[in-house]
N, CA, C and O atoms as a CHARMM CRD file, in Angstrom:
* protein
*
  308
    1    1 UNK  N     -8.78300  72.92700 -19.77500 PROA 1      0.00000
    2    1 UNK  CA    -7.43600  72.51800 -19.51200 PROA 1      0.00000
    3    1 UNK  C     -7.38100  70.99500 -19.51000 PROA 1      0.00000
    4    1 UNK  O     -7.99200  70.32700 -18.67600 PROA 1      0.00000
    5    2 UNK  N     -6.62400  70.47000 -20.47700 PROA 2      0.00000
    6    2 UNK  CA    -5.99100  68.85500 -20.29700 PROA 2      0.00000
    7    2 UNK  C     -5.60100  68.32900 -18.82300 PROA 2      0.00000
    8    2 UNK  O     -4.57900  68.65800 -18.22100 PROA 2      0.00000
    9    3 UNK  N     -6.51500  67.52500 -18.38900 PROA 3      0.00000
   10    3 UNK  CA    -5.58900  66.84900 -17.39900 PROA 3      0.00000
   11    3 UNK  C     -5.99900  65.26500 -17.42600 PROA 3      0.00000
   12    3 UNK  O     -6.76900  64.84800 -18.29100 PROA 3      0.00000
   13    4 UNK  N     -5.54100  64.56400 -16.61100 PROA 4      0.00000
   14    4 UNK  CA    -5.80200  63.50000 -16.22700 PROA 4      0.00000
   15    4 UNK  C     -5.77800  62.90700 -15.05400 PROA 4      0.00000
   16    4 UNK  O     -4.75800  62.49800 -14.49900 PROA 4      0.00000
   17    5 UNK  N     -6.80000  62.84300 -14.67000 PROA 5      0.00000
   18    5 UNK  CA    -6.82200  62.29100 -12.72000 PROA 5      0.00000
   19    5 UNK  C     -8.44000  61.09400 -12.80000 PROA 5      0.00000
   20    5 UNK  O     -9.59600  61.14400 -13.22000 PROA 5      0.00000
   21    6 UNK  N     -7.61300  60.22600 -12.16600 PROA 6      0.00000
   22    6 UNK  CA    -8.67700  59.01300 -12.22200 PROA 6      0.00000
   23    6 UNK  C     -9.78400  59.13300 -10.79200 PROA 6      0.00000
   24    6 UNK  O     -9.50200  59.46600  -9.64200 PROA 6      0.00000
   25    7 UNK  N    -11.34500  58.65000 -11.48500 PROA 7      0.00000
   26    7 UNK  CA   -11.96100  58.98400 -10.12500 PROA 7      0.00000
   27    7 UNK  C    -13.42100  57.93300 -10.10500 PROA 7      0.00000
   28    7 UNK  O    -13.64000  57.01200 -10.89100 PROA 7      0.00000
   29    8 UNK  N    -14.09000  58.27900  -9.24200 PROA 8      0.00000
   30    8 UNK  CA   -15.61500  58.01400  -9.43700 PROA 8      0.00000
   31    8 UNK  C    -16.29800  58.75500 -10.04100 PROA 8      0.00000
   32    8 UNK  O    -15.82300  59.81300 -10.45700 PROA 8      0.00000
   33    9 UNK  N    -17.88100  58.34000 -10.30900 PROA 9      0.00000
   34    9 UNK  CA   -18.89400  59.36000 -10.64300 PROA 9      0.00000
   35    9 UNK  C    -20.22700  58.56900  -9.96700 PROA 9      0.00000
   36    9 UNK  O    -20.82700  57.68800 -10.58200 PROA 9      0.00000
   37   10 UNK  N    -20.53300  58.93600  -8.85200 PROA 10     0.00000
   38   10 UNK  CA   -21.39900  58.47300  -8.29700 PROA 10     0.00000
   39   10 UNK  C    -23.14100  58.69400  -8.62200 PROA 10     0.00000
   40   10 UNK  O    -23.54300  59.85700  -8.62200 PROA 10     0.00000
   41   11 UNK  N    -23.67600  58.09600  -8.76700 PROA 11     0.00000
   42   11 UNK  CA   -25.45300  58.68900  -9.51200 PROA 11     0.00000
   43   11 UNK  C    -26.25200  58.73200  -8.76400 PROA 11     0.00000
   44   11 UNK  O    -25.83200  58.31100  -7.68600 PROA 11     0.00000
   45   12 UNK  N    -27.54800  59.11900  -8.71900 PROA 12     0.00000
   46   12 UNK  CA   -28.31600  59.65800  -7.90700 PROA 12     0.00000
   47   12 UNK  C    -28.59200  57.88100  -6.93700 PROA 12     0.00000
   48   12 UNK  O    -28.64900  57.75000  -5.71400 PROA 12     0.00000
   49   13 UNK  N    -28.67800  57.07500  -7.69900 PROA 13     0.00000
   50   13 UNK  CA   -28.86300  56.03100  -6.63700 PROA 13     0.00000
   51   13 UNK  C    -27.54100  55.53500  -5.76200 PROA 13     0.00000
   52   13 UNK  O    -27.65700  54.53200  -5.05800 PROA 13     0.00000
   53   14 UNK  N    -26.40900  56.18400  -5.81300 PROA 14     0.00000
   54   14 UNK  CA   -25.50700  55.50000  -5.14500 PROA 14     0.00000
   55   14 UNK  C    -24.50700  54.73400  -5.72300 PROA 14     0.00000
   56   14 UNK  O    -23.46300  54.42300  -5.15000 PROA 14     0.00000
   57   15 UNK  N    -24.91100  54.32900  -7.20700 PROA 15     0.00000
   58   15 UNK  CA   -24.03300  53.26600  -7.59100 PROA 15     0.00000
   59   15 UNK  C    -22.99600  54.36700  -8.63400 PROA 15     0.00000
   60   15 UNK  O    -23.25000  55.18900  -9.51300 PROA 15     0.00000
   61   16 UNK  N    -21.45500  53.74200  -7.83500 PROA 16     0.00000
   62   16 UNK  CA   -20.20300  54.23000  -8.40900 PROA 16     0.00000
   63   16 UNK  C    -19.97500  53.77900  -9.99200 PROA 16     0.00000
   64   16 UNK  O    -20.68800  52.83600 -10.33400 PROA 16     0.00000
   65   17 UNK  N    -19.19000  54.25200 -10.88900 PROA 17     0.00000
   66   17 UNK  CA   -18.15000  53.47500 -12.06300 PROA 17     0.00000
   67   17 UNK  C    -16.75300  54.45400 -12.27300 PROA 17     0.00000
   68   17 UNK  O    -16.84300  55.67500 -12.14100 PROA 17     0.00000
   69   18 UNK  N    -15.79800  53.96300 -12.52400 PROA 18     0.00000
   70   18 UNK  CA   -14.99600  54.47300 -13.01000 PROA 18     0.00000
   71   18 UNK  C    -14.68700  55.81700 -13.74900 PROA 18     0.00000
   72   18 UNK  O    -15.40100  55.86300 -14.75100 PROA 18     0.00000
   73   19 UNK  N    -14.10100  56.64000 -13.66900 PROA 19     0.00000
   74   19 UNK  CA   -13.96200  57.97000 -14.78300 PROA 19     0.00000
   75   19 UNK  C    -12.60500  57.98100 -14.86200 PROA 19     0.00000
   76   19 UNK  O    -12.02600  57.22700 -14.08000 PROA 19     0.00000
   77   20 UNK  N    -11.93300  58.65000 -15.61400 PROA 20     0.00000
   78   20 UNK  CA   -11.22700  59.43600 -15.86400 PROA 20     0.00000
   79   20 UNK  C    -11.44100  60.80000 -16.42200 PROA 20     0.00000
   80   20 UNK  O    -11.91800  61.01800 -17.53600 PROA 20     0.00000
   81   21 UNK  N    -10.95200  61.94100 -15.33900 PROA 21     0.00000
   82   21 UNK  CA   -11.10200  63.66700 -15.72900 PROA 21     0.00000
   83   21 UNK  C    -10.59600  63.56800 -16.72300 PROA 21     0.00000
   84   21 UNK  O     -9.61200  62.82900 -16.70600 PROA 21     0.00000
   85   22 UNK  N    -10.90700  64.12500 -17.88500 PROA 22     0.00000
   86   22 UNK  CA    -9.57900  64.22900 -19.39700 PROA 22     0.00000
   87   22 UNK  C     -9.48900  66.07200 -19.52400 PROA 22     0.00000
   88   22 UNK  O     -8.49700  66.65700 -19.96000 PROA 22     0.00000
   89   23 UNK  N    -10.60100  66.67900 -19.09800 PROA 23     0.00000
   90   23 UNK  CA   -10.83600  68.56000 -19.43000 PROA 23     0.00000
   91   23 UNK  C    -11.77000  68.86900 -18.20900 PROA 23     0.00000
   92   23 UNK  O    -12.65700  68.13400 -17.77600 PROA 23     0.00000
   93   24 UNK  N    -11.27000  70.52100 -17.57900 PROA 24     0.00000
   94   24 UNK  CA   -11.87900  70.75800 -16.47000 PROA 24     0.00000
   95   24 UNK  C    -11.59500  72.41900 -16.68500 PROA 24     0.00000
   96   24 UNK  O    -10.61700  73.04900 -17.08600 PROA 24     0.00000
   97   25 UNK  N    -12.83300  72.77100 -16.25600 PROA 25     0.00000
   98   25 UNK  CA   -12.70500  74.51500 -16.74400 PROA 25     0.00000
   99   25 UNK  C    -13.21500  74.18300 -15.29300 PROA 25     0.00000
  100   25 UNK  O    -13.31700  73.18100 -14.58600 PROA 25     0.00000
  101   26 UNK  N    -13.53900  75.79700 -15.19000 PROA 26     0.00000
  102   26 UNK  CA   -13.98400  76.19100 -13.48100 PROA 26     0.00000
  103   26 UNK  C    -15.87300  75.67400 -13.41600 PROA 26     0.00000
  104   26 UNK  O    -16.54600  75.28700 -12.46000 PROA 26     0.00000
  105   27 UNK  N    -16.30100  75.92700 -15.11300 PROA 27     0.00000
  106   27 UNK  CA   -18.08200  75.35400 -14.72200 PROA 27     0.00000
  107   27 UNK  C    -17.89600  73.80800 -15.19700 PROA 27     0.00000
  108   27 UNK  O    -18.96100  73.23900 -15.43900 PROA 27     0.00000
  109   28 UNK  N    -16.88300  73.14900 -15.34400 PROA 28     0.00000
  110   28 UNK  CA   -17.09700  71.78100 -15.67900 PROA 28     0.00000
  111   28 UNK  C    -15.92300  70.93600 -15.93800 PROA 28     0.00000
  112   28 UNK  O    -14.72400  71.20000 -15.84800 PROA 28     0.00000
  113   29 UNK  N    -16.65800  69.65000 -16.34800 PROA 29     0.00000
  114   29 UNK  CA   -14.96400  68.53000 -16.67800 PROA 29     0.00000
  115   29 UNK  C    -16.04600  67.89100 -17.92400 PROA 29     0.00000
  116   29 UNK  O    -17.27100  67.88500 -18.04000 PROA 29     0.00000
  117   30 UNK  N    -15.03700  67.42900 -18.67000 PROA 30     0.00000
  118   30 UNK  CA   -15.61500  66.19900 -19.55400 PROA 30     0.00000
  119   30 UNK  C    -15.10700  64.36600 -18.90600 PROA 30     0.00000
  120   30 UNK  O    -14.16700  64.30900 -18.11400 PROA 30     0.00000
  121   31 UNK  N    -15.34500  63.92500 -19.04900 PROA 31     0.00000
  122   31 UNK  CA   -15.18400  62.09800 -18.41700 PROA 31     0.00000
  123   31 UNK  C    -15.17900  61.36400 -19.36200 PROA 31     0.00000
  124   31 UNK  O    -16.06000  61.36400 -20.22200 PROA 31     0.00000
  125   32 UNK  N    -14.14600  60.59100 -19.35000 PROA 32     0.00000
  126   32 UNK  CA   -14.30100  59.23300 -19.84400 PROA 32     0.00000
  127   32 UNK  C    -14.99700  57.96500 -18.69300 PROA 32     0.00000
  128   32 UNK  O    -14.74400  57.97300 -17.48800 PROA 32     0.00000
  129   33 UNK  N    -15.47200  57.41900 -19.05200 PROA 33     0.00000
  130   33 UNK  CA   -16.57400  56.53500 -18.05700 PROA 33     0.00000
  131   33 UNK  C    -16.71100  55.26700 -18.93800 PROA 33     0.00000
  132   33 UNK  O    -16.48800  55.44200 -20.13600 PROA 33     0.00000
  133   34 UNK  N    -17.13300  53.67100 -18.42000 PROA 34     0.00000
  134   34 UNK  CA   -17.19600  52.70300 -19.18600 PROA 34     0.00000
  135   34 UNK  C    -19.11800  52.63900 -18.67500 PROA 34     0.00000
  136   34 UNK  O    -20.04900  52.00000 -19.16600 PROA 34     0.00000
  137   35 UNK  N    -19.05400  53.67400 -17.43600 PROA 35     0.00000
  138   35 UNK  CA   -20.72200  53.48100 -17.81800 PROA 35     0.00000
  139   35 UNK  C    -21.58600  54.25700 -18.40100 PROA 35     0.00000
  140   35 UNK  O    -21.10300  55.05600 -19.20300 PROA 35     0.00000
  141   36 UNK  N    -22.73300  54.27500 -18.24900 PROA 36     0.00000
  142   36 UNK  CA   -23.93800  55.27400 -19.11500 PROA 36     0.00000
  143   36 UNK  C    -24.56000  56.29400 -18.33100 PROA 36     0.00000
  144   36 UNK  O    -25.64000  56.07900 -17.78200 PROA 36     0.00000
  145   37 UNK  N    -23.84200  57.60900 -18.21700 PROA 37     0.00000
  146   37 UNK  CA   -24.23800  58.45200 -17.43000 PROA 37     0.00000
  147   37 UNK  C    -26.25300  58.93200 -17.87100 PROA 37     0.00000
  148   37 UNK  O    -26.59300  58.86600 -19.05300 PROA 37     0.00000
  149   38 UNK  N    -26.74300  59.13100 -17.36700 PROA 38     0.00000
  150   38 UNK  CA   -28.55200  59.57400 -17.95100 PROA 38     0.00000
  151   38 UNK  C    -28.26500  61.15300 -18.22300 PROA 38     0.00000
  152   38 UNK  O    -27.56600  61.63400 -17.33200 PROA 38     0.00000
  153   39 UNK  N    -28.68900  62.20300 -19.38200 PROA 39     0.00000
  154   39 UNK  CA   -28.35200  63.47400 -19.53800 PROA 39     0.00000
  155   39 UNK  C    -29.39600  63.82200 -18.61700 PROA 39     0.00000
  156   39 UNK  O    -30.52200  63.32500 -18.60500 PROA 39     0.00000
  157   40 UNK  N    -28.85200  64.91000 -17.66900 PROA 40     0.00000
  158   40 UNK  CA   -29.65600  65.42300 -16.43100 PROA 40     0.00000
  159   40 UNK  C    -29.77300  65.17200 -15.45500 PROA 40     0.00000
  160   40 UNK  O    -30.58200  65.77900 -14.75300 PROA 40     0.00000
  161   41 UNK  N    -29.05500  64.21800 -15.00600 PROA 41     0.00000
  162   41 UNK  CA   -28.60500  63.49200 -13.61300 PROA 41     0.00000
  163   41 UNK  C    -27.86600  64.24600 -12.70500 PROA 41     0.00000
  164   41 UNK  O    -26.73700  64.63900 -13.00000 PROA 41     0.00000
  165   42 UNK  N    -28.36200  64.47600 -11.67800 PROA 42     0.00000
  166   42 UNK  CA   -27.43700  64.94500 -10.26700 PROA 42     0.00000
  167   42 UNK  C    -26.57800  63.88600  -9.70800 PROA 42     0.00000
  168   42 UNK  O    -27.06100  63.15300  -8.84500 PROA 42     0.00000
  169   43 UNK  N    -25.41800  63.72600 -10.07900 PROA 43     0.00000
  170   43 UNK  CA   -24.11500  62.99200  -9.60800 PROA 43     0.00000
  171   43 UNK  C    -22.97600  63.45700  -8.78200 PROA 43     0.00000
  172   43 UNK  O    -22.91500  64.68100  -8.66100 PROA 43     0.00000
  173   44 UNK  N    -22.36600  62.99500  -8.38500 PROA 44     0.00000
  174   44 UNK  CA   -21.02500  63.46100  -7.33600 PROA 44     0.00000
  175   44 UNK  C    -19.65300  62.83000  -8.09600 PROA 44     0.00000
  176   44 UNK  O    -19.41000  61.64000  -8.29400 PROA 44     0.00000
  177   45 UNK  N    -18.86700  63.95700  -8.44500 PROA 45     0.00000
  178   45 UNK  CA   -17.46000  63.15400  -9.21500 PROA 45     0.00000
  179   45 UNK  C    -16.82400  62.89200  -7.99300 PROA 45     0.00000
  180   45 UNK  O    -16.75500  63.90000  -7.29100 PROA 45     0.00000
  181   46 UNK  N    -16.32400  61.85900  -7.49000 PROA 46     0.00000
  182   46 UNK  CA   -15.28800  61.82700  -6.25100 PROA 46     0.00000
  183   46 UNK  C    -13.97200  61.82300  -7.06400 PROA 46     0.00000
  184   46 UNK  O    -14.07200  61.32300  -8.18500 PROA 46     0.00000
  185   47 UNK  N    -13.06100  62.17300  -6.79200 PROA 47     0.00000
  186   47 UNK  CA   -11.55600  62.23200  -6.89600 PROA 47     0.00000
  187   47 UNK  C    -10.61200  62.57400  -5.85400 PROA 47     0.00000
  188   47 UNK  O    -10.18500  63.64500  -5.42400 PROA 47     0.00000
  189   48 UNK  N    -10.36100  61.06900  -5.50500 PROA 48     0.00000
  190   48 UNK  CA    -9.42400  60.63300  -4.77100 PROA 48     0.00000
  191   48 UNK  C     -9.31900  61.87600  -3.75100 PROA 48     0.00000
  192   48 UNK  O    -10.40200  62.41600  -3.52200 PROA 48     0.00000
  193   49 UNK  N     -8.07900  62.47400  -3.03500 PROA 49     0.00000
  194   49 UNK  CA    -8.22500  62.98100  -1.68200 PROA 49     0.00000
  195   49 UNK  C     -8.32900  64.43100  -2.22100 PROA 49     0.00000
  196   49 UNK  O     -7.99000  65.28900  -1.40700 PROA 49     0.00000
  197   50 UNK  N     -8.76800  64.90600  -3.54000 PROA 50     0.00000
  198   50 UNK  CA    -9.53900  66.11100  -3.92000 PROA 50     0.00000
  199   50 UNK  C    -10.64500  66.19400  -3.38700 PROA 50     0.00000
  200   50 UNK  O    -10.79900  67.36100  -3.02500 PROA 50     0.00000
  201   51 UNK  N    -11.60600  65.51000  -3.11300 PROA 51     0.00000
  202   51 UNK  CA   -12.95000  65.17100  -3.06500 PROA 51     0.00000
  203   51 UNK  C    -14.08900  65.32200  -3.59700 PROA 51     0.00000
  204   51 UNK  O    -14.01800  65.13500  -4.81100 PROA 51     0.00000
  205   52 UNK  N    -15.47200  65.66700  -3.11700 PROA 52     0.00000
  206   52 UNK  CA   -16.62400  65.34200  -4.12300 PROA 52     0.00000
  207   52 UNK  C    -16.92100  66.27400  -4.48300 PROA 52     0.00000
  208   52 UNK  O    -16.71100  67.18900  -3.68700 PROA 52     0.00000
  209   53 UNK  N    -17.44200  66.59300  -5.56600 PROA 53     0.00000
  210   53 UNK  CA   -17.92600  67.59500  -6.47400 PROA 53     0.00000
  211   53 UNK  C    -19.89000  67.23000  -6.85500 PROA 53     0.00000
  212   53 UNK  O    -20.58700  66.26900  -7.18200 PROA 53     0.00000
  213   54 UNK  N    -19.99100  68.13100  -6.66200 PROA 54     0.00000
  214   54 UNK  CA   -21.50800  67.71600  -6.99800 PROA 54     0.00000
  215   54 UNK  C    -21.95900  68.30800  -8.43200 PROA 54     0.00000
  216   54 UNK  O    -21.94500  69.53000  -8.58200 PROA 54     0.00000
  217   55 UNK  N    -22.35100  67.47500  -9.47200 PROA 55     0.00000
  218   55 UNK  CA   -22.52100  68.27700 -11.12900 PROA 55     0.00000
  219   55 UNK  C    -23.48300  67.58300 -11.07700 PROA 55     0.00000
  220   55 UNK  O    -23.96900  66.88200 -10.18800 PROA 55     0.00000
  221   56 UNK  N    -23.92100  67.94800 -12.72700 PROA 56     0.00000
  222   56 UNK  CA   -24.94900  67.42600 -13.00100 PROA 56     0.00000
  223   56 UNK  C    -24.51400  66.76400 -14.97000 PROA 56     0.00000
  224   56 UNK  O    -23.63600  67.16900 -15.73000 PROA 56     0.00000
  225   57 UNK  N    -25.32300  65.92400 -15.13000 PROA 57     0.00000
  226   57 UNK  CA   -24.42800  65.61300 -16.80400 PROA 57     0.00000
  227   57 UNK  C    -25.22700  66.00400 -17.66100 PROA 57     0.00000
  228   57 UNK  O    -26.42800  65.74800 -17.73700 PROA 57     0.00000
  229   58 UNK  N    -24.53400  66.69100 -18.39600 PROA 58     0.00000
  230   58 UNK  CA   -24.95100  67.84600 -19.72100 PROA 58     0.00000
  231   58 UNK  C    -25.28500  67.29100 -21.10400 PROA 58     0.00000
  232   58 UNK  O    -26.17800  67.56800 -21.90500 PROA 58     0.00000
  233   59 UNK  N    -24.01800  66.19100 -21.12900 PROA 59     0.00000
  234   59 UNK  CA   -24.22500  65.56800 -22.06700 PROA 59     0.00000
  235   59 UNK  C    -23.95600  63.96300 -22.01300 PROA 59     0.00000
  236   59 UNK  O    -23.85300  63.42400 -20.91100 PROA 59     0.00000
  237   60 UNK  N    -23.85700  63.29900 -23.06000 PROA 60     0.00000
  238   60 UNK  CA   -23.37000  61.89500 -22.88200 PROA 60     0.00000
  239   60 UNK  C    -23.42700  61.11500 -24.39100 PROA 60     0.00000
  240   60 UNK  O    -24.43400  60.98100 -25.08700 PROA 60     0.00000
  241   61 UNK  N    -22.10200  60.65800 -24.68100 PROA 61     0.00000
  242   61 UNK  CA   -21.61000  60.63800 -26.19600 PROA 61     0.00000
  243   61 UNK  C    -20.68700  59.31000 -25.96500 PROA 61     0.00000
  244   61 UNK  O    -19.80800  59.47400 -25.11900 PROA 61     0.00000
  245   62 UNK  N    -20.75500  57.73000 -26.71600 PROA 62     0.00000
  246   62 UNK  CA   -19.87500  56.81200 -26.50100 PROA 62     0.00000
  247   62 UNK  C    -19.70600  56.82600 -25.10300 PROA 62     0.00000
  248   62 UNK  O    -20.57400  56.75300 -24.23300 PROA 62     0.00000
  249   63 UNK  N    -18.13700  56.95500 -24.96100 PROA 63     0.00000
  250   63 UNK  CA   -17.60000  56.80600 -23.79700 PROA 63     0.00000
  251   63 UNK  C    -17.23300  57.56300 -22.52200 PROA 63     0.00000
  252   63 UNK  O    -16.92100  57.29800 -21.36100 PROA 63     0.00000
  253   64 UNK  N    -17.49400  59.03600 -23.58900 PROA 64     0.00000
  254   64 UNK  CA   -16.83600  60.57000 -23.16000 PROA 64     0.00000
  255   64 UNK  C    -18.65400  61.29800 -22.69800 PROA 64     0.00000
  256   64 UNK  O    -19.63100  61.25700 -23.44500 PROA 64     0.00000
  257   65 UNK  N    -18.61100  61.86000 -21.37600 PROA 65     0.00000
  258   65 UNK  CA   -19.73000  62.44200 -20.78200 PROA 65     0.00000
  259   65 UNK  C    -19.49300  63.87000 -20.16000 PROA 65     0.00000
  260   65 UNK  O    -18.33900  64.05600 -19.77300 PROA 65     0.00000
  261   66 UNK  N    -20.21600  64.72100 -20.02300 PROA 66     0.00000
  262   66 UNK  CA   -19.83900  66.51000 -19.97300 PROA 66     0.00000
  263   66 UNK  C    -20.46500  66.85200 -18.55000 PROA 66     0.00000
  264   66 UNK  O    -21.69200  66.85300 -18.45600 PROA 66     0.00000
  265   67 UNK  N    -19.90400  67.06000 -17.75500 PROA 67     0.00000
  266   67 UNK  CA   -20.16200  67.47600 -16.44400 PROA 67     0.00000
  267   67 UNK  C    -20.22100  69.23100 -16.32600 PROA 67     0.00000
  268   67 UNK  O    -19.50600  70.02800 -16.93300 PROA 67     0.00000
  269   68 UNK  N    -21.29300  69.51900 -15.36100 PROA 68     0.00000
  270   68 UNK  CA   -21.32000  71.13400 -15.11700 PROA 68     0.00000
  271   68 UNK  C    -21.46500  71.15600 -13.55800 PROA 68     0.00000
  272   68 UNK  O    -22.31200  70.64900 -12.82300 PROA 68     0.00000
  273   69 UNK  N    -20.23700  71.99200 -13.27300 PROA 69     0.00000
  274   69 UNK  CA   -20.68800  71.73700 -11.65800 PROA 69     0.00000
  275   69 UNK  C    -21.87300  72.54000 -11.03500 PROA 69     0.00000
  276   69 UNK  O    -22.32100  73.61900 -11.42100 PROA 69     0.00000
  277   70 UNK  N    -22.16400  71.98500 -10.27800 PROA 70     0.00000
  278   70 UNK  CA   -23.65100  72.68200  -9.58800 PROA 70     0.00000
  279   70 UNK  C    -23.59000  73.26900  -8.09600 PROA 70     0.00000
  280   70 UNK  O    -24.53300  73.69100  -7.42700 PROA 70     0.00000
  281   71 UNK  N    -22.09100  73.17800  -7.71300 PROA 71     0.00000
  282   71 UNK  CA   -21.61500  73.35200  -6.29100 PROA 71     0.00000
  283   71 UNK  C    -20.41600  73.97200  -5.95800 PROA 71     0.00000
  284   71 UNK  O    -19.66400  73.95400  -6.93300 PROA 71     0.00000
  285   72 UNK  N    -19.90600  74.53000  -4.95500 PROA 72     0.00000
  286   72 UNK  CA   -18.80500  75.07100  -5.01600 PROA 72     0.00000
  287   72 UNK  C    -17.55800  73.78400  -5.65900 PROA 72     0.00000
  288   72 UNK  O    -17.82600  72.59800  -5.46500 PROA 72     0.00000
  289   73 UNK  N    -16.35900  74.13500  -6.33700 PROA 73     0.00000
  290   73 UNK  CA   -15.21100  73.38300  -6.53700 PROA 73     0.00000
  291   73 UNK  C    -14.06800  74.28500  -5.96900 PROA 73     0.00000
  292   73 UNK  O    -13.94900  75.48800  -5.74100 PROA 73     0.00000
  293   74 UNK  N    -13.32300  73.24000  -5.84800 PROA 74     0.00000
  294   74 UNK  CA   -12.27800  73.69400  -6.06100 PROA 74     0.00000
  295   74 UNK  C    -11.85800  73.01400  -7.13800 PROA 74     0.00000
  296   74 UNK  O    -12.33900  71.95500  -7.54200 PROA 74     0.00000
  297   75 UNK  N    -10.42700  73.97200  -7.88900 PROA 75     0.00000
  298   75 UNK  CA    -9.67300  73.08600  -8.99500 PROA 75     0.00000
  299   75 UNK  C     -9.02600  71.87600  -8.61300 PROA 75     0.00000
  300   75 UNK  O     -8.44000  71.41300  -7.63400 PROA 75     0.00000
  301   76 UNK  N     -9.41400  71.48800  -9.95600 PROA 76     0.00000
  302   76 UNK  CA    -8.79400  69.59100 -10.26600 PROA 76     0.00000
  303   76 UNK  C     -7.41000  70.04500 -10.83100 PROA 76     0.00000
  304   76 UNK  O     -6.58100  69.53800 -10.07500 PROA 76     0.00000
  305   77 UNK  N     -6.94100  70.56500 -11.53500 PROA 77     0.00000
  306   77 UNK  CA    -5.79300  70.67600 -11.85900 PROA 77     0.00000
  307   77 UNK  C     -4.24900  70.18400 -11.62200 PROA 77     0.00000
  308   77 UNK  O     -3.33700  70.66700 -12.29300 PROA 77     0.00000
């Protein structure tokens, strides 16, 4: 599903960058990010007063990176 909600993506050391959600099924989201997610990383998407999501990154392409969640969610939608 298309959406758009602006957030963090926090990495295993702590350090935040920017995302934007652009697609979010129930096992995942894809991201736009200006940083370099590592493929296989345990990260936390924060979004705003949705809150944290714990995934892991699947993939990582340019700008656009593929999240699978690894924890309960609720929908971003």
């Amino acid at each position: 599903m298309a959406v758009r909600h602006t957030g963090r993506l926090v990495d295993s050391e702590g350090v935040e960058s920017e995302v934007t959600v652009i697609d979010i099924s129930s096992e995942g989201c894809r991201v736009q990010t200006d940083g370099s997610p590592m493929i296989g990383e345990h990260v936390r998407l924060r979004v705003g007063r949705m809150g944290d999501y714990p995934c892991q990154v699947r993939w990582a392409l340019g700008n656009e990176a593929g999240l699978v969640f690894t924890g309960p969610v609720e929908t971003l939608d």
